[in-house]
N, C-alpha and C positions, 0 to 999 in steps of 0.2 A: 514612520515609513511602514508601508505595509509590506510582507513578507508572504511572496506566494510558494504555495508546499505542495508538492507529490507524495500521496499515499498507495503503495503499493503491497498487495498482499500475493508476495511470489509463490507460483505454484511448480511443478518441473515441468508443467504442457501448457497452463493457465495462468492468468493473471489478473488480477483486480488493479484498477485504478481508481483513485479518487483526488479532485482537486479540492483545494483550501485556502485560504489566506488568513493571516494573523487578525486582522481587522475583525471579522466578523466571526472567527474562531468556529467555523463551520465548513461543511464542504458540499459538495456539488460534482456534478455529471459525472459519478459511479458509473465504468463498464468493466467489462471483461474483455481476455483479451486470449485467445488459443496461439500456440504457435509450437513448432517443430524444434527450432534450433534456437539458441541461448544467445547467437548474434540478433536472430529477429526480433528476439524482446530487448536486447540492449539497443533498439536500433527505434523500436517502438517507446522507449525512455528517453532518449535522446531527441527524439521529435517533439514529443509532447515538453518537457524543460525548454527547448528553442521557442516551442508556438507557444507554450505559457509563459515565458518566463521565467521557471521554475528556479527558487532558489535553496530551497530545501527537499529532502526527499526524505520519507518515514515508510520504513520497512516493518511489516508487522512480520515478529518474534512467535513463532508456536512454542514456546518454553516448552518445558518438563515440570509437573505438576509443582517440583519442588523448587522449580526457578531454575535449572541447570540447562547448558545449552543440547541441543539432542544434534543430529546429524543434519536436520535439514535447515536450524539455524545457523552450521557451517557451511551447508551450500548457497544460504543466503549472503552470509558476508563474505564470503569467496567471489562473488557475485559481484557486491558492492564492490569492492575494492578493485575489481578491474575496469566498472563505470568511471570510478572515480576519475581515474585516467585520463580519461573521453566529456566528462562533464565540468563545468566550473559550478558545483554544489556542495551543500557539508549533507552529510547523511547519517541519519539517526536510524535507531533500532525503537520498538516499540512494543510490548506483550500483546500480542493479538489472540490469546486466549479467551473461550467463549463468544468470540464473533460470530461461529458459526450458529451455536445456541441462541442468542439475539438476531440473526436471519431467519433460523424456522420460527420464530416467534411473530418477527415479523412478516412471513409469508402467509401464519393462520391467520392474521388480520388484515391483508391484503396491501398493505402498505408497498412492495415490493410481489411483483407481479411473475416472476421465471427461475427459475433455478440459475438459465445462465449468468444473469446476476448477481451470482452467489460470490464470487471471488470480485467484483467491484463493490457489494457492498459491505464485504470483511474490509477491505482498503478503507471503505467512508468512517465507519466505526473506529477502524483504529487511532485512523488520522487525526478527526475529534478526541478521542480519548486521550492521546498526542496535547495536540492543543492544549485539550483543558487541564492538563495536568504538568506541563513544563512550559507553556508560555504565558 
């Protein structure tokens, strides 16, 4: 059974998205997403799980060099935990360190065209590295 994932790279105005599924261990339609208030993205996660079918969701982790959690990977899972609520999903964590390094990388080669795609393609990178690495 294939198993479709949400990959989300939370920002406190911004947000990356990226869709996935088990089957092909890959993702697809990276965007971003701006928003004022923390119901608008709860409200933009919950849309997208309904019209996908989401049954996983992978929150990329900005650790601390040494692995420890810093403040904004407690307003991340302060965050999840009251989706949870609201969603029927299990929700993982995931180091999204150096995603952002692999997007300028990928902008001097053109492969990725905007900046504003910067936080949908930290979501795509994590997502896979997700994948490839726990399923």
């Amino acid at each position: 059974m294939t198993i479709k994932l949400l990959g989300i790279d939370y920002g406190t105005k911004h947000a990356g998205f990226a869709l996935g599924n088990t089957l092909t261990k890959s993702s697809e339609n990276f965007f971003s997403f701006s928003y004022s208030k923390k119901n608008q993205l709860e409200q933009k996660i919950l849309d997208i799980c309904k019209e996908w079918e989401i049954s996983q969701i992978v929150f990329g982790m900005p650790f601390n060099p040494d692995g420890s959690k810093n403040d904004m990977c407690r307003q991340i899972q302060k965050f999840s935990k009251k989706l949870l609520l609201k969603a029927d999903v299990k929700i993982f964590y995931h180091d999204e360190n150096y995603t952002s390094t692999d997007f300028k990388i990928e902008t001097k080669s053109e492969n990725v065209k905007s900046f504003n795609n910067s936080h949908g393609y930290a979501a795509k990178l994590t997502l896979e590295s997700f994948m490839r690495e726990q399923l």
